[in-house]
C-alpha positions as CSV (number, residue, x, y, z in Angstrom):
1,X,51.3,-39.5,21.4
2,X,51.8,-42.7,19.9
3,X,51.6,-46.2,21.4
4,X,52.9,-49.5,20.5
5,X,50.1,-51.7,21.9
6,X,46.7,-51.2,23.1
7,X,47.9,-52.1,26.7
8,X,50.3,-49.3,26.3
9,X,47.6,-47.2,25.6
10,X,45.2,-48.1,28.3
11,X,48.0,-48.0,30.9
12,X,48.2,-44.3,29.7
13,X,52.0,-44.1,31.0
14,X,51.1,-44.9,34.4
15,X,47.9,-42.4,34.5
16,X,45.5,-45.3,33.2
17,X,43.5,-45.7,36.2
18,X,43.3,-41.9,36.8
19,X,42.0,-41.7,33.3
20,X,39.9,-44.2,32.6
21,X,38.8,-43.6,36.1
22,X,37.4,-39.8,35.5
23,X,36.0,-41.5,32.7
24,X,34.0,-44.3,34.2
25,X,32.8,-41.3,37.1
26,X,31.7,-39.1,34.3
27,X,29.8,-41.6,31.9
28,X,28.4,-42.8,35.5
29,X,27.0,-39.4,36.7
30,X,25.6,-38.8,32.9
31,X,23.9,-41.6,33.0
32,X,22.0,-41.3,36.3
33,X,21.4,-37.6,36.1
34,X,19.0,-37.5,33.7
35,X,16.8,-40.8,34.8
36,X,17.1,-39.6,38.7
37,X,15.7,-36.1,36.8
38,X,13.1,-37.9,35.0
39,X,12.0,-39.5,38.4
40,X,11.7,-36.2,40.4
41,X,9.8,-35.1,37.3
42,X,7.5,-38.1,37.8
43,X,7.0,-37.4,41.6
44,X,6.5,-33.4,41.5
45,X,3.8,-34.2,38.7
46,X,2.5,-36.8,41.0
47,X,2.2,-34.5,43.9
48,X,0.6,-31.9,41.9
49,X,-2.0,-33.9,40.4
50,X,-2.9,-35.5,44.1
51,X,-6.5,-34.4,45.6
52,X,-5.4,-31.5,47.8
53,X,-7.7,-31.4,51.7
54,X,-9.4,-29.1,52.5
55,X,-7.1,-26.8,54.6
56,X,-9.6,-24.4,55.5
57,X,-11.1,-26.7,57.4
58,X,-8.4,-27.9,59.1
59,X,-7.3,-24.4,60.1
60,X,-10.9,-23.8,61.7
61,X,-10.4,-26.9,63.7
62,X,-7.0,-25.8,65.0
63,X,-8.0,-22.0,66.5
């Protein structure tokens, strides 16, 4: 395609906002996947590494 000014091109012949729409979504969603990834990283390691009770104990209480 060929455009005769920028506005031409980010108007997309009409589609702009579709377009540059899908674009913003996607850049948005790859952005926050891997740092919301990173953070359930951070709290499953978290959990893992926290001082477990003693659940026998607790089962002994409860019969």
């Amino acid at each position: 395609m060929n455009w005769n000014s920028p506005a031409e091109f980010f108007d997309m012949g009409g589609h702009g906002l579709f377009v540059w729409g899908s674009y913003g979504v996607c850049l948005l969603v790859m952005t926050l996947e891997p740092l919301l990834a990173a953070r359930r990283r951070r709290q499953a390691l978290a959990e893992a590494a926290a001082p477990q009770g003693n659940l026998s104990l607790k089962d002994e209480e409860n019969e």
